[in-house]
C-alpha positions, -999 to +999 in steps of 0.1 A: -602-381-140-580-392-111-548-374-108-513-397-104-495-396-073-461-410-061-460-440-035-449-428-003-419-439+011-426-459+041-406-453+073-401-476+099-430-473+114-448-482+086-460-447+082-460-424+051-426-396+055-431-367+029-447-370-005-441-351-035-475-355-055-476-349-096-494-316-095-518-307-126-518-277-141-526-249-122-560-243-140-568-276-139-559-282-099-580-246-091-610-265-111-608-292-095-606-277-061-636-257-067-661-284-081-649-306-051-653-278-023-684-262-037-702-296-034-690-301-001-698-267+012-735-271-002-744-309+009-718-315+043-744-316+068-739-327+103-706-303+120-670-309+117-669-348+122-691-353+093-674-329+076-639-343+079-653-377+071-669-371+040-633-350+026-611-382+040-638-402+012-636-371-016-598-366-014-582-395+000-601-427-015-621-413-046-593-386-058-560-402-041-550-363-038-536-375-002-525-410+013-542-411+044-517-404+067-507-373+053-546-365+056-544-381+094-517-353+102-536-324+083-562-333+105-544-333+141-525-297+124-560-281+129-569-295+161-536-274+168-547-240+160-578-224+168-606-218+141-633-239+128-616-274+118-627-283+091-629-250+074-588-255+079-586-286+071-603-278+035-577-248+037-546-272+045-563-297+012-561-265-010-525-254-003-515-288-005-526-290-038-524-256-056-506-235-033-519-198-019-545-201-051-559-235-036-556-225-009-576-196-012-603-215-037-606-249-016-618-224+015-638-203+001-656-228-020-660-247+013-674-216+034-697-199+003-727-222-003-733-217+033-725-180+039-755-173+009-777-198+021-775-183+059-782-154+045-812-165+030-827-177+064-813-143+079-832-128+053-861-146+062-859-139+101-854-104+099-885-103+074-909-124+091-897-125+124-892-161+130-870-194+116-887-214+093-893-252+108-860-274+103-868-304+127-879-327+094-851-320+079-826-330+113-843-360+115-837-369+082-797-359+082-784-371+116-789-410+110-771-404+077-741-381+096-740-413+119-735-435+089-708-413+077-685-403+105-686-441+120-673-456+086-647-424+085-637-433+118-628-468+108-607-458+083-589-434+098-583-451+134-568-487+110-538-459+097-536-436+131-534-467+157-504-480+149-493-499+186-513-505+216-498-476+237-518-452+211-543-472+213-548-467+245-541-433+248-570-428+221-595-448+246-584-424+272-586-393+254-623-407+244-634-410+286-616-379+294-638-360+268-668-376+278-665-369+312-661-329+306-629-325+302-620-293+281-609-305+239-577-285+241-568-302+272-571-334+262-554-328+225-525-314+246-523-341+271-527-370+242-497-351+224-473-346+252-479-381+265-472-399+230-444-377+225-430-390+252-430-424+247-410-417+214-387-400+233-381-434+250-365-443+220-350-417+198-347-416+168-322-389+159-346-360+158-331-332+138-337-297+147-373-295+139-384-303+173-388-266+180-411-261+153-438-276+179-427-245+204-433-217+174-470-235+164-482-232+202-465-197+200-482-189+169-518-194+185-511-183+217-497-147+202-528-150+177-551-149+215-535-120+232-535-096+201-570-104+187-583-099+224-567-066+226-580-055+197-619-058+202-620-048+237-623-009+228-638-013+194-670+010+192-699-005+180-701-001+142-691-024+108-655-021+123-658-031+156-684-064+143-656-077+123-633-073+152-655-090+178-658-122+148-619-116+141-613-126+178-635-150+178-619-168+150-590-163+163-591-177+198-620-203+196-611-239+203-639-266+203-673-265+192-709-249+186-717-247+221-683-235+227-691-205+201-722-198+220-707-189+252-683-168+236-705-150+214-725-144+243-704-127+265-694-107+238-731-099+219-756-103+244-734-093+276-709-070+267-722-049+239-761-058+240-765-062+200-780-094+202-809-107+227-810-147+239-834-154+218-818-138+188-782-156+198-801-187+196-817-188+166-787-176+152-766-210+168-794-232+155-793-219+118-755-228+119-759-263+130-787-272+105-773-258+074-745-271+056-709-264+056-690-242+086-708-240+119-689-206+122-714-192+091-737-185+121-716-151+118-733-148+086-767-146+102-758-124+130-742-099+107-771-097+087-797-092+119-771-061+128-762-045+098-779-063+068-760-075+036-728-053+043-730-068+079-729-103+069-703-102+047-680-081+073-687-113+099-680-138+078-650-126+067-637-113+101-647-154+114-629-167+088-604-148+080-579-159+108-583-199+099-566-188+065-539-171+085-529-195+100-532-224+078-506-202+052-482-201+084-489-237+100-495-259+067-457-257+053-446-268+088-467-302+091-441-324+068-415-309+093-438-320+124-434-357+106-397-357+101-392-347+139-390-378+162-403-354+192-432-332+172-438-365+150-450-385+186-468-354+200-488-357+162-495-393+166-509-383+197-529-357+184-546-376+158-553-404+179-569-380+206-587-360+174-604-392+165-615-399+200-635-366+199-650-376+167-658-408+183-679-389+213-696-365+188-709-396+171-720-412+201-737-379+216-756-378+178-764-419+181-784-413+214 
């Protein structure tokens, strides 16, 4: 049954300001949430893009539990923090709509189907000593993912490119990506350039503006203190979920961005892991559905078995939930701010721009 929601007031810009959506009941919203983020978590194939894609179809145009530009800004909030994105994103859905119990459901729902069928494969690989053969079923998925993220990204880019100037700005974010140019980087650069322009003409910001400042705060205390706190772990359950801890905590960008730091920290640093393990363990988290970051999962289960994976996966996950408790109320704030609202328009623009690559690199 689809829920009611107010009309959003339209600004002048001909964007959606703050909406205050008729919540169901508590034990409704929670069931909702669950049936919606299970079923996600167990058939989203394909990374992130995909991912975000097929929740803009579940919750914005099937379930109308977002207009889609609050789902827009949800979106460029995660490309903010560090963490897998659309584990957040889920996370940001869930508080939105139930509060710390969503938020808490929506997540988990999103991340478990994953975590126990990971563990399955671990199972598996530490059994038989080998992965069983997935290339069928990649062959089969990635023309679908295509399918999905393209028609997402039409949707999504007719609400986010709202003049010519971010219009441009997303084509540009788009060539600097695909020329190498770090994700964060570019997301920065998109921001502070569109928040410029709005500064051009202002349109009496009130003091929210500094709420930007306390966000890149946020993540950038998140960095030092979750680095700190690994580097003198000794190996053991506690120091695997503080090596994943960090690694949640500080990881912008994707798989192969996980892979290097994993690495370092597995393979170099500590010697757990061989290459070969490292690898397999990267490949299971691309081909199975739901979080990337579930390749945690499978490493915790090589090292320490049951108790292992579970320790990983929570220390992985456990900082996107952090965050998203202390970030998500701040996001209608973000909107109301002439600055922050700018540097979020560039954001999203930029955000879709690397959705747009990721479908390209999958195309070819």
């Amino acid at each position: 049954m689809r829920t009611h929601v107010d009309r959003p007031v339209r600004t002048r810009d001909n964007r959606a300001d703050v909406t205050h959506h008729d919540r169901p009941d508590a034990s409704t919203a929670l069931r909702d949430l669950a049936r919606v983020f299970l079923t996600l978590g167990t058939t989203a194939f394909g990374g992130p893009a995909a991912h975000v894609a097929m929740m803009d179809e579940e919750v914005v145009r099937r379930r109308a539990w977002l207009t889609r530009e609050e789902f827009l800004d949800y979106v460029g909030a995660t490309n903010l923090i560090p963490g897998p994105n659309s584990t957040e994103l889920a996370i940001h859905i869930g508080r939105m709509r139930a509060g710390v119990p969503g938020l808490l459901v929506a997540g988990v729902g999103f991340i478990l189907p994953a975590t126990l069928i990971v563990s399955a494969a671990a199972w598996a690989y530490v059994r038989y000593g080998m992965l069983p053969d997935v290339a069928g079923l990649l062959y089969g998925v990635k023309p679908v993912v295509i399918a999905i993220v393209a028609q997402a990204l039409w949707r999504l880019a007719r609400v986010a490119v709202t003049t010519s100037a971010l219009a441009l700005l997303g084509v540009a974010a788009g060539v600097a990506v695909a020329l190498g140019v770090h994700e964060l980087l570019v997301l920065a650069g998109a921001g502070a350039v569109a928040a410029g322009v709005r500064l051009t003409r202002p349109r009496g910001a009130r003091g929210e503006n500094a709420i930007l400042l306390g966000m890149v705060g946020l993540s950038g205390g998140a960095v030092s203190a979750a680095t700190g706190a690994a580097a003198a772990a000794p190996v053991g359950l506690a120091a695997l979920f503080l090596v994943f801890a960090k690694t949640g905590a500080v990881l912008f960008g994707s798989g192969y961005v996980l892979l290097a730091f994993l690495r370092a920290d597995l393979v170099e640093r500590l010697g757990w892991l061989t290459e070969q393990q490292l690898l397999d363990a990267i490949a299971i988290g691309q081909v199975t559905p739901g979080p990337v970051f579930t390749t945690a999962t499978f490493i915790g289960y090589v090292l320490a078995g049951p108790t292992g994976a579970a320790v990983a996966t929570i220390g992985i996950f456990l900082p996107a939930f952090i965050f998203v408790a202390l970030s998500g109320p701040l996001v209608p704030f973000l909107r109301r701010s002439a600055v922050a609202g700018g540097f979020l328009d560039g954001v999203n623009v930029a955000s879709l721009a690397l959705m747009a690559v990721v479908c390209w690199h999958l195309a070819r």
